[in-house]
LOFI-248492 format. One line per field, with one value per residue: residue number from 1; residue in one letter; x, y, z of N, C-alpha, C in turn. Coordinates in nm, 4 decimals. Layout:
num = (NUM_...)
residuo = (A_...)
n.x = (X_...)
n.y = (Y_...)
n.z = (Z_...)
ca.x = (X_...)
ca.y = (Y_...)
ca.z = (Z_...)
c.x = (X_...)
c.y = (Y_...)
c.z = (Z_...)
! end
This chain:
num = (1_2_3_4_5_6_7_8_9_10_11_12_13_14_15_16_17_18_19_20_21_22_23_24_25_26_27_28_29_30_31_32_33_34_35_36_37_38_39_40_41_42_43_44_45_46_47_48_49_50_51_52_53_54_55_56_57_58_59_60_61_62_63)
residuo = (X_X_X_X_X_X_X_X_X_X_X_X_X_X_X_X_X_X_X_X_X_X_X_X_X_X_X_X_X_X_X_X_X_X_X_X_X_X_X_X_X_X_X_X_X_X_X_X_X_X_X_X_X_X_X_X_X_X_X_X_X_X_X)
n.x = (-3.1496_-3.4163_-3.5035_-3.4562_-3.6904_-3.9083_-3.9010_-3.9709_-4.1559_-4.3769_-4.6147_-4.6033_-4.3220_-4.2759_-4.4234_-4.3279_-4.0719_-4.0646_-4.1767_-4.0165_-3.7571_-3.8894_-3.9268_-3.6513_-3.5866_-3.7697_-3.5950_-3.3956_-3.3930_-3.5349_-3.3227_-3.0949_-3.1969_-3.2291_-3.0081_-2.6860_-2.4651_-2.4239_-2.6145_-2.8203_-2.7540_-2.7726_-3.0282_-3.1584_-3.0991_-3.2064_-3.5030_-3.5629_-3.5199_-3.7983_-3.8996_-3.6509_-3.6407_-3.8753_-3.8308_-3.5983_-3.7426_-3.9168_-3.7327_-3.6088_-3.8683_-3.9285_-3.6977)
n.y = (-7.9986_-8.0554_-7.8524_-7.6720_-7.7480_-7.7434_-7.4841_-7.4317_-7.5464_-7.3885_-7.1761_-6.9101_-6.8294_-6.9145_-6.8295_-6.5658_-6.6092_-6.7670_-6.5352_-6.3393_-6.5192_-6.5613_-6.2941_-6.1842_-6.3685_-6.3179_-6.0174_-6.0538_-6.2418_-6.0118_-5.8290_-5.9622_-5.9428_-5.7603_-5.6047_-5.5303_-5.4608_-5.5889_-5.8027_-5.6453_-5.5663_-5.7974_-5.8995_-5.7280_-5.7575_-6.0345_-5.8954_-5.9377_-6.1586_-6.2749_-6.1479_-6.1824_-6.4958_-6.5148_-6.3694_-6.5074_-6.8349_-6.6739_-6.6016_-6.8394_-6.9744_-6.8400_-6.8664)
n.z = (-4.1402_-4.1666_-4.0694_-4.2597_-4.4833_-4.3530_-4.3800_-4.6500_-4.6898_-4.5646_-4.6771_-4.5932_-4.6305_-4.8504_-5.0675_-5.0909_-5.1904_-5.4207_-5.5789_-5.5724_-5.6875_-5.9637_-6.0520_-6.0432_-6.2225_-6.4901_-6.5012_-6.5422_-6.7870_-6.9682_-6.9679_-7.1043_-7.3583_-7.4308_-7.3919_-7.5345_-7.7808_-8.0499_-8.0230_-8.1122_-8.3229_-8.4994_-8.4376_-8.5877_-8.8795_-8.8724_-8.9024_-9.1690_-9.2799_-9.3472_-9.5902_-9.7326_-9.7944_-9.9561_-10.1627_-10.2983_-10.3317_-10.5125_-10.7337_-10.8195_-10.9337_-11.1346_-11.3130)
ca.x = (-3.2047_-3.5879_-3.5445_-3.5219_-3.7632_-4.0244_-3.9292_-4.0398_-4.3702_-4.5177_-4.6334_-4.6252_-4.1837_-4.2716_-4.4577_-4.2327_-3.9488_-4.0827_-4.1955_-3.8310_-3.7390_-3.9633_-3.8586_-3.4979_-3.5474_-3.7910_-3.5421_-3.2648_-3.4307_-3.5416_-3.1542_-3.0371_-3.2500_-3.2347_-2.8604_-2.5158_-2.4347_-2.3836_-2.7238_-2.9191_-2.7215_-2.8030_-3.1892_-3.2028_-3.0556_-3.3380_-3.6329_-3.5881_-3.5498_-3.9121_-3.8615_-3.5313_-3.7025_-3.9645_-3.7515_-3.5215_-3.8802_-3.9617_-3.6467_-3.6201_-3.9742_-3.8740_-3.5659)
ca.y = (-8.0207_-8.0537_-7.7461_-7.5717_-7.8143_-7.7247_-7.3421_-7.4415_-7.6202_-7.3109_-7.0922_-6.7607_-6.7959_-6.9482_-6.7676_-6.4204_-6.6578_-6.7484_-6.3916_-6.2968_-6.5985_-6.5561_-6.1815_-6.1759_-6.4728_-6.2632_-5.9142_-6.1173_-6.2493_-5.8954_-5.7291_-6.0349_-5.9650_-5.6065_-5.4900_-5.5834_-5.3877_-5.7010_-5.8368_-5.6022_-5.6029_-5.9176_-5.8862_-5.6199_-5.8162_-6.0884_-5.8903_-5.9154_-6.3037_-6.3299_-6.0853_-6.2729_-6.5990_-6.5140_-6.3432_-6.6618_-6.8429_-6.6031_-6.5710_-6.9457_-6.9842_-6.7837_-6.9525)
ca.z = (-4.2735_-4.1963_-4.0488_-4.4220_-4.5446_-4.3149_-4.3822_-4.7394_-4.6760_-4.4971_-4.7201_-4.5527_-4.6893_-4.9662_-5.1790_-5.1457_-5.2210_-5.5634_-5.6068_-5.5649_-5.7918_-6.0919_-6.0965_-6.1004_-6.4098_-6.5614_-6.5298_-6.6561_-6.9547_-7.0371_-6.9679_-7.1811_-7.4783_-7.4919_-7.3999_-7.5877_-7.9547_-8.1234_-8.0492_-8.1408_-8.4867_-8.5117_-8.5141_-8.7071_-8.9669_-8.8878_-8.9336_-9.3174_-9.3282_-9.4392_-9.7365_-9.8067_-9.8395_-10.0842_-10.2775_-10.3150_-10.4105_-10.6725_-10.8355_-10.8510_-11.0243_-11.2850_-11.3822)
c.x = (-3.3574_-3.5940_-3.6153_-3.6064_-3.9360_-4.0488_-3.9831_-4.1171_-4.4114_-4.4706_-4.6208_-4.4229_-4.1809_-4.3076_-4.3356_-4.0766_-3.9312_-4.1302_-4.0926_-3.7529_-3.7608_-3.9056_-3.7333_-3.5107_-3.6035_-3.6556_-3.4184_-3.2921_-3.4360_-3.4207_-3.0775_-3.0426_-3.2218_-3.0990_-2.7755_-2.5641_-2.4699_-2.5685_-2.8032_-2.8963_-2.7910_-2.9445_-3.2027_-3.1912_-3.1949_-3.4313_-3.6514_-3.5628_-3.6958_-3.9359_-3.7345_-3.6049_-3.8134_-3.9012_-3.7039_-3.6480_-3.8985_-3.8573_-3.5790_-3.7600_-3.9523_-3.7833_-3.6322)
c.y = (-8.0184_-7.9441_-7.6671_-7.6848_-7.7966_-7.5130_-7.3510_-7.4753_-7.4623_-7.2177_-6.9009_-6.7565_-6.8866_-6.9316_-6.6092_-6.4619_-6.6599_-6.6327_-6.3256_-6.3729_-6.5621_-6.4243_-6.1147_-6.2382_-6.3551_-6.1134_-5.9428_-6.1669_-6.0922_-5.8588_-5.8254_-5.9835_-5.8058_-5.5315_-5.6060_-5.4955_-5.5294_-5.8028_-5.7882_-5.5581_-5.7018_-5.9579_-5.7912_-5.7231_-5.9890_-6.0587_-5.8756_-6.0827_-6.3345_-6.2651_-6.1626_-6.4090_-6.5996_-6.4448_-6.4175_-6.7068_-6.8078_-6.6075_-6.7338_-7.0143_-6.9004_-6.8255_-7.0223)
c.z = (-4.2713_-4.1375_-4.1818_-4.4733_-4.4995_-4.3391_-4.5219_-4.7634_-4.6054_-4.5910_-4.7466_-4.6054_-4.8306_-5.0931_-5.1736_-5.1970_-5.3978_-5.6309_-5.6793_-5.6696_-5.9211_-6.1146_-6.1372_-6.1757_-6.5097_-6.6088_-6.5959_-6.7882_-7.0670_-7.0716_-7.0860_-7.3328_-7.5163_-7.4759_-7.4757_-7.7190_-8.0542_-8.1518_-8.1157_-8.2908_-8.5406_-8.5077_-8.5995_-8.8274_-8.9690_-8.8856_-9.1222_-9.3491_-9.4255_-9.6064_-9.8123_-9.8662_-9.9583_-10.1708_-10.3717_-10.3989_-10.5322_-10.7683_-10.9123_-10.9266_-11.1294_-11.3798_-11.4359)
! end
C-alpha cells in the first residue's frame, strides 16, 4: 500500500496520470453532448425557449 502511495507523491507518474485523466473526462463530456438522435432533438427544440418566453410576456400584457 505505501508502495502506490509513494508512486503518487512523485511527480514524474503523476502528472501524465492526470493528463490521461482530465482527457478521457474531457472526450467523454464532448461524445456525451454531441452524439445520440434524441439529444440533439432535444436542443434544437431549446434554442427557441427565449423567443417562447417573450412571446408568452407579450401576449399576456395585452390581455
Amino acid at each position: 500500500m505505501t508502495e502506490l502511495l509513494t508512486w503518487f507523491t512523485s511527480m514524474e507518474f503523476t502528472k501524465p496520470f492526470a493528463l490521461v485523466l482530465f482527457f478521457v473526462t474531457f472526450v467523454s463530456i464532448i461524445a456525451y453532448v454531441y452524439l445520440g438522435k434524441d439529444r440533439s432533438k432535444r436542443f434544437e427544440s431549446y434554442r427557441y425557449i427565449p423567443l417562447q418566453e417573450s412571446d408568452e410576456k407579450c401576449n399576456e400584457k395585452e390581455s
